[in-house]
N, C-alpha and C positions, 0 to 999 in steps of 0.2 A: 577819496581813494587812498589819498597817501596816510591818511587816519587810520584808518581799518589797515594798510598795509605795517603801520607803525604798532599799532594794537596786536596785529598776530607777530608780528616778534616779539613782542614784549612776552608775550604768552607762551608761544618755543624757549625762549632764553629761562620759564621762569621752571617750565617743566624738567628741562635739561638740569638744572643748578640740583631742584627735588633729590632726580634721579643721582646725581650725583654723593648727595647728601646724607646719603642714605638709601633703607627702604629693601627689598631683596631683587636682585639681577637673576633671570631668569635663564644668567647662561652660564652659573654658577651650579657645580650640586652642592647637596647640601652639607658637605661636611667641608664647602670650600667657603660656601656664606657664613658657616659660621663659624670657620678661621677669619674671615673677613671684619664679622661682627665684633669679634674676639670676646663671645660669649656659649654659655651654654645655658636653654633656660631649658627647669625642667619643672613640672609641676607637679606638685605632691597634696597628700592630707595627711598633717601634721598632728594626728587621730589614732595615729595605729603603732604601739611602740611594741617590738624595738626596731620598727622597721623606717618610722618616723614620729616624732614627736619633736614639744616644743623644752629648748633647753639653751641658757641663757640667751632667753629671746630670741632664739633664731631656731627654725627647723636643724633638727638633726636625726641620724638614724642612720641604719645598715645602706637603706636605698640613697641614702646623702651621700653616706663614705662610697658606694659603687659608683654613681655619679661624680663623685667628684674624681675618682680615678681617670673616669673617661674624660672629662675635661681636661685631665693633668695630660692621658696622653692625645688630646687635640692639641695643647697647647693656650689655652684659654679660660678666660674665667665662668664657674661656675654660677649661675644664676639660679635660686631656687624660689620657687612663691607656690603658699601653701592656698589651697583651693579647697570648695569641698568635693570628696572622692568623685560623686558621682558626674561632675563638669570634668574628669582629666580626659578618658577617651573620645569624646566631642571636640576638647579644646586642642588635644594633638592634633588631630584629625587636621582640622582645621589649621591648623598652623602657628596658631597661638602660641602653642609652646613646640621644642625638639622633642622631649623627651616625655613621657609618663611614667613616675617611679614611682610606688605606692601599695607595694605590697597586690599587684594585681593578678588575680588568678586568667591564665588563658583560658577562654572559651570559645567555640565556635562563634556565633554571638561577635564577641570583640574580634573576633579575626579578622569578618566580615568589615568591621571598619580599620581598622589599625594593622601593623605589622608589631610583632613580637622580636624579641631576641631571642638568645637560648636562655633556657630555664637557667635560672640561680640557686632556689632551692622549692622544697615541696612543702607541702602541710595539710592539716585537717581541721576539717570544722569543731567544734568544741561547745559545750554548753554550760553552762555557770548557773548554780543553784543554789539555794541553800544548802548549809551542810545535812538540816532535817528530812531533807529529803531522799528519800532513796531511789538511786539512779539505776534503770536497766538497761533503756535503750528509748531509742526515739517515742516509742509509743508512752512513756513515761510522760510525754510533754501533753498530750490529751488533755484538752479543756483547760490549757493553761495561756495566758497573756504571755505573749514572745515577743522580747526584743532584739531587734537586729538592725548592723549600719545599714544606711541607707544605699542602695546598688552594688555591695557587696555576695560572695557567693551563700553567705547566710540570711541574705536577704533573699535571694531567687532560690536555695533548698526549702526553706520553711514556708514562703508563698506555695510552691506548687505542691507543697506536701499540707495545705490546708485548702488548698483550691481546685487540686487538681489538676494533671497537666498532659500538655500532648506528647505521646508516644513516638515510637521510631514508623511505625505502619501509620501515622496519620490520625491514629482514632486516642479520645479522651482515657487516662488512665487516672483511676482515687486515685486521691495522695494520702498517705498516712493516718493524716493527722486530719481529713475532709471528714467533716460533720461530726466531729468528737466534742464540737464546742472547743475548740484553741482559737489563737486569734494572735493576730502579726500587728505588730507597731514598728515602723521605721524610727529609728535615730539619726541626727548626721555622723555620731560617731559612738563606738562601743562603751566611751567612759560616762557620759548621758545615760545611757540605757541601764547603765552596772546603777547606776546611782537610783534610778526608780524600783532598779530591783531591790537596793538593798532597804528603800523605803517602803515597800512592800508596793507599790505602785503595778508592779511586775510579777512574774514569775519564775520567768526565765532569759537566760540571754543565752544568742548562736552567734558566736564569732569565730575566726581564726585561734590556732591553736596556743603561739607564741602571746597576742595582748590577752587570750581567756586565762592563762596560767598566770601570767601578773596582775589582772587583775583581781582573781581570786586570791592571791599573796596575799595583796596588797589590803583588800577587804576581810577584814575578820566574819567568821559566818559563811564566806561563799565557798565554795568547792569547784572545780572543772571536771567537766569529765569530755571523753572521744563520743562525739556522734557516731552512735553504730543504727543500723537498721537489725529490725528483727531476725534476719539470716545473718549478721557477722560482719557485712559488709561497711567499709566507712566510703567517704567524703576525699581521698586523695586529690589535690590538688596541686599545678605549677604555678611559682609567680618567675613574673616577665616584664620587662619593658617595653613601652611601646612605642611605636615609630610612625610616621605618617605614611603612607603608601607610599611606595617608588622612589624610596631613600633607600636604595642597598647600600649606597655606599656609608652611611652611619648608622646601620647594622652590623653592618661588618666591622667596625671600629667598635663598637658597644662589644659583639660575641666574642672578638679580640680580647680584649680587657676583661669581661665576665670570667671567660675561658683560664686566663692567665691566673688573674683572682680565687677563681675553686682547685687549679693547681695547685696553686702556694698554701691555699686551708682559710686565704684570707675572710672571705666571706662566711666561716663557722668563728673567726676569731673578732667578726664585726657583732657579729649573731650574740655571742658571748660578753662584749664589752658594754653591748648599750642594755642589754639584759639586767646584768650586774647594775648599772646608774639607772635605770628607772625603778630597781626594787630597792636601791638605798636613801 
């Protein structure tokens, strides 16, 4: 008796020290655990410039500098680790990381599992081609091999515009580009795909607006153009941060600092800095 009584203290004493040691207090929110931790992580893919990329070995980019602001006003240090895109909304989710910063477009879809901040800035889909080719609109891409990142919103336009998708009433609506002979390749990131395009491997590439235009710089041959649909219409999109459900309180400090940042012009003058160092 006095064994097993000796055994279970050993076992409280060892759980309590854990607890102690670390680990997250569930009586904490969380912009208190993570003064506590005296960190911020946030997860990014370091894929998509100039919003992040790789640059003297370490992630940087527009979503770094805005992260890093919110850390400067938590008070803590930044933690960044680059992931591929389509693990950051999962890994928030879950708790893996505080933050997902990554150039991500809000959708209903991501709402559904994550919380947003407010919007930082907007953009549009884009398509990269040769320069031989002549661009008009989406129906342009018919019976052509398209590349696109993997779980980005140019990978969900060009899927349901070759697949065909569901409607707002519930019922199957063509896509575009259904039974034209096109055909979708995922990449994990747009600088892969540019690369099979420019070997001819490819056709075309959908990405965002900001990597489509440096990338075609940066490629001799490629051009960008706006995804438009047949009526005029584009692809407008928000990108946002994302937050775990039921952290207002590190929403609130995020929209704080976003807010303060598109006052001051900061975030057109991140827009601008890391634009300029990925096309030199």
């Amino acid at each position: 008796m006095k064994k097993i009584f000796a055994l279970l203290f050993v076992l409280a004493l060892s759980l309590s020290l854990l607890v102690g040691c670390g680990g997250s207090d569930e009586s904490l929110s969380k912009v208190e655990q993570i003064k506590k931790d005296g960190k911020l992580v946030i997860y990014t893919n370091a894929e998509f410039p100039p919003f992040e990329y790789i640059a003297g070995g370490k992630p940087t980019g527009v979503d770094i500098d805005i992260c890093q602001a919110i850390a400067d006003e938590l008070g803590v240090k930044l933690e960044v680790k680059d992931v591929e895109f389509d693990s950051i909304v999962a890994s928030v989710k879950s708790g893996k990381a505080d933050l997902g910063a990554a150039g991500i477009t809000v959708t209903t879809e991501r709402q559904d599992e994550v919380d947003f901040t407010i919007s930082y800035t907007t953009s549009k889909q884009y398509v990269i081609l040769p320069e031989s080719v002549e661009y008009k609109d989406i129906t342009t891409l018919k019976n052509m091999k398209i590349g696109v990142q993997l779980g980005t919103t140019g990978d969900f336009v060009i899927t349901d515009q070759i697949n065909g998708y569901e409607g707002d009433d519930g019922e199957k609506v063509q896509g575009v580009l259904e039974g034209s002979g096109a055909s979708v390749t995922q990449y994990p990131n747009a600088n892969v795909a540019a690369v099979q395009l420019t070997s001819g491997k490819i056709d075309a590439v959908v990405i965002d607006k900001l990597p489509a235009e440096l990338i075609a710089k940066n490629n001799d041959g490629l051009k960008a153009y706006e995804l438009v649909y047949e009526d005029g219409s584009n692809t407008e999109e928000s990108y946002a941060i994302c937050v775990a459900k039921g952290n207002e309180d590190l929403v609130e400090v995020c929209n704080k600092v976003i807010q303060k940042l598109l006052d001051e012009g900061k975030i057109d003058e991140f827009i601008i800095t890391h634009s300029t160092e990925v096309s030199e």
